[in-house]
N, C-alpha and C positions, 0 to 999 in steps of 0.2 A: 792901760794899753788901748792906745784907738785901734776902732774895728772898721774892718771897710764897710763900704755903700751896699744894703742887701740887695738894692739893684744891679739882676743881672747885664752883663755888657753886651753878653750877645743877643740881637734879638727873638731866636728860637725858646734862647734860652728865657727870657725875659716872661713872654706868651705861657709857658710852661707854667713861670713859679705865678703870674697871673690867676692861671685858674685854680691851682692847688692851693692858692692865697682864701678868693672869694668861696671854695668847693669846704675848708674848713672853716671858716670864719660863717657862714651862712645861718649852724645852727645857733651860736650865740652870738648874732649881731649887735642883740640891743644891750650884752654885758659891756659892751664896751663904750657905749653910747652912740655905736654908730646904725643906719637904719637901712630896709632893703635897697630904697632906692641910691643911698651911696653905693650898692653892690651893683647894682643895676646900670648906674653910668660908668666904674671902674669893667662889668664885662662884657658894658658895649663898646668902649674904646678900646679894650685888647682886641676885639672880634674885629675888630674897624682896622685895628692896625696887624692882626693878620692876614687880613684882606688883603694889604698893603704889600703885605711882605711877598703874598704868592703873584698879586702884578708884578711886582718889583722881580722877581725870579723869575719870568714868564718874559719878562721885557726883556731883560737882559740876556735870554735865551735868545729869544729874537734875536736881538743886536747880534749875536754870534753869529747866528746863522746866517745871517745877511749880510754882514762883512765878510764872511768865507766863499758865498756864492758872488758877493760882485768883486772880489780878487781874483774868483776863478773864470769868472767872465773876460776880467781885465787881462787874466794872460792866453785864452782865446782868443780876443780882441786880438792882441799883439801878435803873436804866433800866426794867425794870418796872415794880417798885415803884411809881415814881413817876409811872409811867402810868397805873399803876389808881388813884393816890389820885388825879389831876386825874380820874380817870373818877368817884371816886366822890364830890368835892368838885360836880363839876360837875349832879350828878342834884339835881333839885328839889327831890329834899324833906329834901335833907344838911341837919344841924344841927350846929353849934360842938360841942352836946352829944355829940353822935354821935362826931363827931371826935376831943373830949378822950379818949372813953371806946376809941377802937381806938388812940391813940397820933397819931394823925399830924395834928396842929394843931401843936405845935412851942409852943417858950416864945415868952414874949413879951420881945423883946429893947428897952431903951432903954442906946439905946448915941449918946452924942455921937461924932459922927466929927471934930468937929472938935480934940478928945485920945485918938481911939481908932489903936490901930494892929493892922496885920491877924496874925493869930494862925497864922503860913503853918508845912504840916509839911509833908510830900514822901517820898514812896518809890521807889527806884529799880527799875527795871525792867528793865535794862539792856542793854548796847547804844547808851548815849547817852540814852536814853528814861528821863524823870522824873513823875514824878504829882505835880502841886501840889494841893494841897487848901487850903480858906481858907472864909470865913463872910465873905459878903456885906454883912450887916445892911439897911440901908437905903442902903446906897451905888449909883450908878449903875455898881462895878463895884472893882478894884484894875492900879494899873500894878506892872506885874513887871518885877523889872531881874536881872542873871545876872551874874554874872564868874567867868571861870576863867584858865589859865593863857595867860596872851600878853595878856589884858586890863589895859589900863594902871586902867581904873577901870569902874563900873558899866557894866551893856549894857542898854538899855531896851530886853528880849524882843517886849512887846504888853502891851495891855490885854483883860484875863480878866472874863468877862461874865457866867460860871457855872465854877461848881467841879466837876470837878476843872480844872485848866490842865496841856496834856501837853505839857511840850517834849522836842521829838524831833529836836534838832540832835544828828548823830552822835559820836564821840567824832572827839578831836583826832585820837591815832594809831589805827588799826583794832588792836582785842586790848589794849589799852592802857588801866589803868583811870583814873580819872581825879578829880580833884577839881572840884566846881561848887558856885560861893556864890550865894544866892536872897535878894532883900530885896525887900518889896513895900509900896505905900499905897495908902489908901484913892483913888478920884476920884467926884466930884461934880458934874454939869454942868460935864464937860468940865473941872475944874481939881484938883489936889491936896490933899487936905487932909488933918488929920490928923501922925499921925509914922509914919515907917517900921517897920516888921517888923525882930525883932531879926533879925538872920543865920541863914538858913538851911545847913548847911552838908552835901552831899550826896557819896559815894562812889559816883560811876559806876562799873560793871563791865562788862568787857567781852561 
């Protein structure tokens, strides 16, 4: 019967049987023909490559945390934004003109909703937490459906009333990443219309 690879896969694990490897093998090195210094280069490269592993976990902390603080700057960012343009839309003596010429009048969309479908992208943030983002048009809004793993078929999330839409159901397993599918349409007084959002398809992290 073949036996697996006594190399462990995981690297924790890997580090582990390393030193319990070189820690008995030390008093009879020479029975088996091998000598210190083969021990010597096998527990400087575990030591090297745990080094590794605590930047590598340290980095990756990082990254977390840094993509969470500039998403949170970014809807800052926005959230003003678009406070002073109602501030400055709402002063009496705004003109269309005025507006073209600082940016924030926005095109002019004719979009049928009734062959339009919503244009959905999504970033993850992780921890279970997704940013959907979408473009309204003239619609009273978009239904958002979800499925992931254990979902026999779509899951009608809510209806999203301004963009972004954040769902923040946690992950299945805690630490555990995960996959999650996003399809959304348009509604209209309260009914469907429209065609569905191709597949969104998102990699939760944990």
């Amino acid at each position: 019967m073949a036996k697996s690879d006594f190399v462990p896969n995981a690297d924790h694990d890997l580090t582990v049987f390393t030193r319990h490897f070189v820690s008995r093998l030390a008093p009879e090195v020479a029975v088996f023909g091998a000598t210190p210094e083969d021990l010597a280069i096998v527990s400087g490269l575990s030591d090297a490559f745990q080094a590794k592993i605590d930047h590598a976990s340290d980095a990756a902390a990082a990254a977390k945390e840094a993509t969470t603080d500039k998403n949170e700057t970014r809807h800052q960012l926005e959230a003003e934004l678009r406070r002073l343009v109602r501030q400055i839309k709402s002063h009496r003596g705004y003109t269309k003109k005025q507006g073209d010429a600082l940016g924030i009048e926005g095109p002019e969309y004719t979009v049928d909703l009734a062959t339009a479908k919503p244009d959905l992208a999504g970033v993850d943030q992780t921890g279970g937490v997704v940013s959907l983002t979408f473009t309204l048009y003239k619609s009273d809004g978009i239904n958002i459906y979800g499925q992931r793993e254990g979902d026999p078929d779509w899951v009608l999330m809510g209806r999203a009333v301004a963009s972004p839409y954040i769902d923040q159901r946690p992950l299945l397993q805690v630490g555990k990443p995960e996959l999650r599918r996003y399809t959304a349409v348009y509604m209209l007084k309260d009914k469907q219309v429209g065609i569905f959002s191709d597949d969104l398809v998102i990699n939760c992290a944990p």
